[in-house]
C-alpha positions in Angstrom: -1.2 12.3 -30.5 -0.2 15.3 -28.0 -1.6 15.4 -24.6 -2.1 18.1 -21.6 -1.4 17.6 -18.3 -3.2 21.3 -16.8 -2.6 21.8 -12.7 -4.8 23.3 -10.9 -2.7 26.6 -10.5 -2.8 26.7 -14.6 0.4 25.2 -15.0 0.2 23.6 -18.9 2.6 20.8 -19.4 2.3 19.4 -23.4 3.2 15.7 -24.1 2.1 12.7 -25.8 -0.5 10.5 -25.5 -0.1 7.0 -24.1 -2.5 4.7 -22.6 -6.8 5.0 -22.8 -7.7 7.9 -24.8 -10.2 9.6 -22.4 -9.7 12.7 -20.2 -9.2 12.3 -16.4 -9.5 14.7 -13.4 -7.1 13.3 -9.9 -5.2 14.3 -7.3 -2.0 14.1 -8.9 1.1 12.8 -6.9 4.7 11.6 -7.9 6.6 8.4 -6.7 10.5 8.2 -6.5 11.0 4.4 -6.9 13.0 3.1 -9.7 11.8 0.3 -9.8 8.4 -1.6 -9.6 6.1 0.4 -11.8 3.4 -2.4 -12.0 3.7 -2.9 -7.8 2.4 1.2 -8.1 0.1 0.7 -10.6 -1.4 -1.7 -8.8 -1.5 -0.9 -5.8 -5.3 0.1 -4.9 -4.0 3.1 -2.5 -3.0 4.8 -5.6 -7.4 5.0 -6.3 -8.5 8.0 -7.3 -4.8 9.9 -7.9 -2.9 10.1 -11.3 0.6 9.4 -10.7 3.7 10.9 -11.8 7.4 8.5 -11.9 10.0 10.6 -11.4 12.1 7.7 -12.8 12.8 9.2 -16.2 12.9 5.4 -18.2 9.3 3.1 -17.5 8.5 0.3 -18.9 11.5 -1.1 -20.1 10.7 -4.6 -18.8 7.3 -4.7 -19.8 4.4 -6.3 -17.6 4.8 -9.8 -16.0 1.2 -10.6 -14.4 2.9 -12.5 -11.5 4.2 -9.6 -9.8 0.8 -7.4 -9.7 0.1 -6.2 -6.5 -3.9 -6.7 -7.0 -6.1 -8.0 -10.1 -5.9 -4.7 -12.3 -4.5 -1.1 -11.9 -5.8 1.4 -10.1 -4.3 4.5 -10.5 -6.4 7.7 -12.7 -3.5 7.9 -14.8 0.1 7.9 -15.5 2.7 10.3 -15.9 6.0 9.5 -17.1 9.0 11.5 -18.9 9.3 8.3 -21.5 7.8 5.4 -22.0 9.5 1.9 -23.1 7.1 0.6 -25.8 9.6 -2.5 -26.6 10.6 -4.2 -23.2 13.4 -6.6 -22.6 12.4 -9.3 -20.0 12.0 -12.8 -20.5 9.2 -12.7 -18.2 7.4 -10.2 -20.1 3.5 -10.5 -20.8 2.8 -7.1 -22.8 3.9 -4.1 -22.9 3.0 -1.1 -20.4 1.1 0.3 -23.4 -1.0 -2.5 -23.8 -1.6 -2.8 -20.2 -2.2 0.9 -19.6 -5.4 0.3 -22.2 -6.0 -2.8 -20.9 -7.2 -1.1 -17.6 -8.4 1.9 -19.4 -5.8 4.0 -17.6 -4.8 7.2 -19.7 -1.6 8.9 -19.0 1.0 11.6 -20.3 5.0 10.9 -21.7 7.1 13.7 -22.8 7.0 15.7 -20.2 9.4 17.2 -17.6 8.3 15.3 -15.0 11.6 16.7 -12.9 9.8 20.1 -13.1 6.4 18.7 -12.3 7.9 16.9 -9.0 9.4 20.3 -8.0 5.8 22.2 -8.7 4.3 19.6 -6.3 6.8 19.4 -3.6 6.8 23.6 -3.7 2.9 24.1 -3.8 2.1 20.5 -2.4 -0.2 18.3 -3.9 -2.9 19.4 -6.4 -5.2 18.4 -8.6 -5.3 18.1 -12.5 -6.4 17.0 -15.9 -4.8 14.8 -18.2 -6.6 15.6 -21.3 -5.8 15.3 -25.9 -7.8 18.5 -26.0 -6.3 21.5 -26.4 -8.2 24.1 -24.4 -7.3 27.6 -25.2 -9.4 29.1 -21.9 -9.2 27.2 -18.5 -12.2 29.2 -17.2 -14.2 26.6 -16.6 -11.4 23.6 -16.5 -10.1 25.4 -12.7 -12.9 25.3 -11.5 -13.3 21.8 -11.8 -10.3 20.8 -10.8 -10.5 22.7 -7.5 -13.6 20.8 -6.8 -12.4 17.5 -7.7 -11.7 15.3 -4.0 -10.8 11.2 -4.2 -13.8 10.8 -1.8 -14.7 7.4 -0.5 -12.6 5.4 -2.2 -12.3 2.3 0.4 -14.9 0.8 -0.8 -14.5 0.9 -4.1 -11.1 -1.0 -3.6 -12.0 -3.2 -1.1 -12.9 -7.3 -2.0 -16.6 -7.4 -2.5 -16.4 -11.2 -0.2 -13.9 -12.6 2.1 -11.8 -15.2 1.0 -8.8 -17.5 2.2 -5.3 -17.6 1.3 -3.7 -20.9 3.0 -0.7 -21.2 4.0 -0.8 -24.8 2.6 -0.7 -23.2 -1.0 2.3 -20.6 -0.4 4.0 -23.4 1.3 3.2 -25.6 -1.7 4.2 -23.3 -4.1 8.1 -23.1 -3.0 8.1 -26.7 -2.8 6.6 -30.2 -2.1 6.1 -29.6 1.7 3.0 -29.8 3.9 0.5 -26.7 4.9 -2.0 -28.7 7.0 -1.9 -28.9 10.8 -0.3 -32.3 10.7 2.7 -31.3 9.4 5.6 -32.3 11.5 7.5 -29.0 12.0 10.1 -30.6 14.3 10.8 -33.4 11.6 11.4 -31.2 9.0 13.7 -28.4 10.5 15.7 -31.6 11.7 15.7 -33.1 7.7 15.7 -29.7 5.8 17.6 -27.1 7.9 20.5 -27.0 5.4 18.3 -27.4 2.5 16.0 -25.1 3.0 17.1 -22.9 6.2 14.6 -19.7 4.7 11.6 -21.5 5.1 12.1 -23.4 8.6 12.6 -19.7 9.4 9.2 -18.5 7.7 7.4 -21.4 9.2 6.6 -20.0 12.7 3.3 -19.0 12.2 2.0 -22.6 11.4 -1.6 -23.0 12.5 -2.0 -19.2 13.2 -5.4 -18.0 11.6 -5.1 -14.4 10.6 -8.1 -11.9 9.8 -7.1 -9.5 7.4 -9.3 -6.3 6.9 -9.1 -5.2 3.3 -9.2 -1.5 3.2 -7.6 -1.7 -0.4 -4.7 -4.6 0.6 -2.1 -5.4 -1.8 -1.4 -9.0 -2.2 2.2 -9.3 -0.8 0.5 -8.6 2.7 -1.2 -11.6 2.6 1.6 -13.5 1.3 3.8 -12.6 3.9 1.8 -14.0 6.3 1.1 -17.7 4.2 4.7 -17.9 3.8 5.0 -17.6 7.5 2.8 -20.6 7.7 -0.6 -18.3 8.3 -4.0 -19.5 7.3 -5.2 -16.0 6.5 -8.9 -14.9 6.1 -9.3 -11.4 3.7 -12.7 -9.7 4.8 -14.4 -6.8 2.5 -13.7 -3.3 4.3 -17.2 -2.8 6.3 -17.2 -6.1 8.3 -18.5 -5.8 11.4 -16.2 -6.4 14.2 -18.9 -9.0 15.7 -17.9 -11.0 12.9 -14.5 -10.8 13.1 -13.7 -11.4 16.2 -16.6 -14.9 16.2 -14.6 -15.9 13.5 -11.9 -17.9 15.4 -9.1 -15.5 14.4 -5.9 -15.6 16.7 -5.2 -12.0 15.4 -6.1 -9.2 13.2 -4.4 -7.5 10.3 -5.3 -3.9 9.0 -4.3 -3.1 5.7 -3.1 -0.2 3.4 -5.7 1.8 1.2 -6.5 4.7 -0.5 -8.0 8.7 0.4 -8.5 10.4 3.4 -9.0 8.1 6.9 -11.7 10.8 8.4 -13.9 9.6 5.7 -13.9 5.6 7.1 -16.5 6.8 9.6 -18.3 3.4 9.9 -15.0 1.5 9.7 -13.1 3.3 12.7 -16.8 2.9 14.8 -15.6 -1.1 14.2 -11.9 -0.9 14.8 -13.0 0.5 18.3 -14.5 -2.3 19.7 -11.3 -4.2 18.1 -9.1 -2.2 20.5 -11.3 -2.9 22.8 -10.9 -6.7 22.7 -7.8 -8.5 23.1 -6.8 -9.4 19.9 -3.5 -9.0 18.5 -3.7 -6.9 15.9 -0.9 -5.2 13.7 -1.6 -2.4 11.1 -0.4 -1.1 7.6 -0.6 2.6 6.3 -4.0 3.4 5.8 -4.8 0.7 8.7 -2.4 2.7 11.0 -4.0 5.8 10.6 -7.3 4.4 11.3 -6.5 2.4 14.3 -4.8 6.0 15.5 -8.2 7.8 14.6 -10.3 5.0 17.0 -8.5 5.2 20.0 -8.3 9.3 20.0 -5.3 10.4 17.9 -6.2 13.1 15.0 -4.5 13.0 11.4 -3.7 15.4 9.0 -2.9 15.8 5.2 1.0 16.1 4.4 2.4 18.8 1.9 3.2 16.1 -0.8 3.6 12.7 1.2 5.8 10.1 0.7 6.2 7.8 -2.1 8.7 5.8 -3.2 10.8 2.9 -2.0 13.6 4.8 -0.6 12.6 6.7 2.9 14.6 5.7 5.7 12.6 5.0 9.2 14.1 4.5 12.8 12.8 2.0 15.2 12.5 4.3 18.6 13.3 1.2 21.0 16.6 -0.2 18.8 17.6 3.0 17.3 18.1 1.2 14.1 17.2 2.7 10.6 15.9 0.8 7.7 15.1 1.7 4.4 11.2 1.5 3.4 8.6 1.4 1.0 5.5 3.8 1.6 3.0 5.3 -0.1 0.7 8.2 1.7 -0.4 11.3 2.0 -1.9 11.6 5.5 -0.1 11.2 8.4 -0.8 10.6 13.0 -0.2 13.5 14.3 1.7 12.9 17.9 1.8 16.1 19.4 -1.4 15.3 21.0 -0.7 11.8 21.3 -2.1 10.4 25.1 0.9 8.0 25.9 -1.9 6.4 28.5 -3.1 5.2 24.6 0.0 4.7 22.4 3.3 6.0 22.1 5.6 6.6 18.8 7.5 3.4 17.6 9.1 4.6 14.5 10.0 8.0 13.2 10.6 9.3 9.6 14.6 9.8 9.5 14.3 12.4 6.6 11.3 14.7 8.2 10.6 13.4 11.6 6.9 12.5 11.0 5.5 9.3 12.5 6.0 6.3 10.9 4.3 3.9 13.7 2.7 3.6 17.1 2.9 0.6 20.0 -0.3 1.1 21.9 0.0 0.7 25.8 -0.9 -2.0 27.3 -2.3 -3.6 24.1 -1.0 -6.2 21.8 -1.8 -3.6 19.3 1.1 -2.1 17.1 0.7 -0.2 13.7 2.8 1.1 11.4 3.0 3.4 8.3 5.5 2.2 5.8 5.7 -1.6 3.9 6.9 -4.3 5.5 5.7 -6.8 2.8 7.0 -3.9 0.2 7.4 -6.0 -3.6 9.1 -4.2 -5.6 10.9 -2.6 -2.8 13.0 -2.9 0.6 11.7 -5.5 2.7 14.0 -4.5 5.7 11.6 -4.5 8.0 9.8 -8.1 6.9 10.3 -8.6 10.8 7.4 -7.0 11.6 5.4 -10.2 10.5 7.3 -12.3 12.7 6.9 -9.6 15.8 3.2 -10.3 15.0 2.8 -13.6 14.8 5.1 -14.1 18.3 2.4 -11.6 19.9 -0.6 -14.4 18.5 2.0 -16.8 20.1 1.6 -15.5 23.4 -1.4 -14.6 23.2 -2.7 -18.1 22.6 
């Protein structure tokens, strides 16, 4: 069955039909990974966009439930130059087909997606339609898609009642060891340092209770912290900050998400009384922009963003680069930035936008790219263990 993708400047790109069989208006953005097609389909801060792979082959190892990023797919639709309809993976549970209808996610193959990436990057990001009908007059079809905006799409993403990940059951789940507070940690580094030297490392956040806002948070955030030994708490997006910090946290983590931050109104009134307190408290994309947008600092909408799992970042205090995950289209804007608040951490190698913030005099730092990126570099993984040494001290 063919398919339209129509752009909101009346670009008309004709293609076939693959996944639910309904029309779709988004924002439509493209991702550069080559890899890890079901981490970015679901991946909640992908809500209310359609997204295009610039990676001409998806799908060729089909969908493995264990390595989704959330409980379904989030994304409008999906837009891919060809689509694998017969994986080869051992670990394959359906095919990207069946999954794409599964979640009732329609989507476009066959197009030039090359020539689509090069649209957006030249105009920016816009909106479109991905549609089976064949309209010969987009009169009325512009109009709409002008008007179309992802609104508030935090909530819609965010867990409707908070809920525990223990550390006992990551810790479990790579091998017969002990999560509770009894465990031994001296015992076992001195018993299984040369069997197991990774997890000794990953243990330093034993006992550590972690409060973790979910503003649309993909699951590897949470694991990140269990595997360090975290107890960690997930709370739906509009919890007050009353009840997080009466909730015996020793720190607080903000998490990725979708749209634009100026619309979390209610959420940043919360995260200010968070700075105000002294709780540790380290933040993810959407979470960084936030926390900026709370203590003073504005935002603003980039030409196309970044996404992908391949944009290098420097750490301002080591001048050492790593390679990182992200996935955004707004950014901190620092040339207003009161260093009496918080000054830039990291910086975007490639464009020189801000890619993180240490705020002054806090044990508050925040930062725009994945350090718990699945599929993707995890580089800068660190940053879990720089935050659970600030609950450390702050103990």
């Amino acid at each position: 069955m063919k398919a339209y993708l129509i752009l909101e400047d009346g670009t008309i790109f004709e293609g076939i039909h693959i996944g639910a069989e309904r029309e779709v208006v988004s924002e439509i953005v493209f991702n550069t990974s080559m890899a890890g097609y079901l981490e970015v389909l679901t991946d909640p801060s992908y809500a209310g966009q359609a997204v295009c792979m610039t990676y001409p082959l998806i799908g060729n190892y089909g969908i493995c439930r264990e390595d989704m990023e959330s409980h379904k797919a989030w994304p409008d639709g999906f837009i891919v130059r060809e689509l694998s309809r017969v994986p080869s993976n051992f670990r394959c549970d359906l095919t990207i087909q069946e999954f794409l209808e599964e979640n009732d996610v329609p989507g476009i193959a066959g197009i030039d997606t090359r020539a689509l990436t090069k649209i957006l990057r030249e105009k920016g990001t816009m909106n479109g339609m991905i549609t089976t009908r064949e309209y010969g007059d987009l009169t009325e079809i512009l109009p709409r898609l002008h008007a179309y905006t992802t609104g508030k799409v935090v909530e819609k993403v965010s867990c409707a009642a908070s809920y525990v990940v223990s550390a006992s059951r990551e810790l479990t789940d790579n091998g017969p060891i002990s999560g509770s507070a009894s465990f031994d940690r001296d015992a076992y580094e001195r018993g299984e340092r040369e069997k197991r030297p990774s997890l000794v490392r990953e243990l330093n956040g034993l006992g550590l209770k972690v409060a973790l806002m979910d503003f649309g948070a993909k699951d590897n955030i949470a694991h990140s912290l269990a595997a360090r030994g975290c107890e960690v708490t997930v709370y739906p997006a509009l919890t007050s900050a009353e009840e997080i910090l009466s909730s015996g946290a020793d720190g607080v983590m903000l998490s990725n998400g979708p749209g634009d931050p100026k619309e979390c109104v209610s959420i940043i009134q919360e995260l200010k009384k968070l700075y105000a307190s002294d709780m540790p408290i380290f933040a993810i994309c959407l979470g960084h922009q936030l926390m900026a947008l709370a203590t003073g600092a504005d935002t603003y909408k980039m030409k196309y963003g970044h996404r992908g799992g391949n944009h290098p970042v420097k750490d301002l205090a080591t001048g050492r680069v790593y390679i990182s995950s992200q996935n955004h289209g707004y950014v901190v804007d620092t040339e207003h930035l009161d260093p009496a608040v918080a000054v830039p951490a990291f910086v975007n190698v490639n464009d020189g936008t801000n890619e993180g913030l240490s705020y002054t005099g806090k044990n508050i730092f925040t930062v725009q790219f994945h350090p718990e990126a699945c599929c993707g570099p995890q580089d800068s993984g660190y940053l879990f263990d720089r935050f659970i040494s600030m609950m450390r001290k702050a103990e």
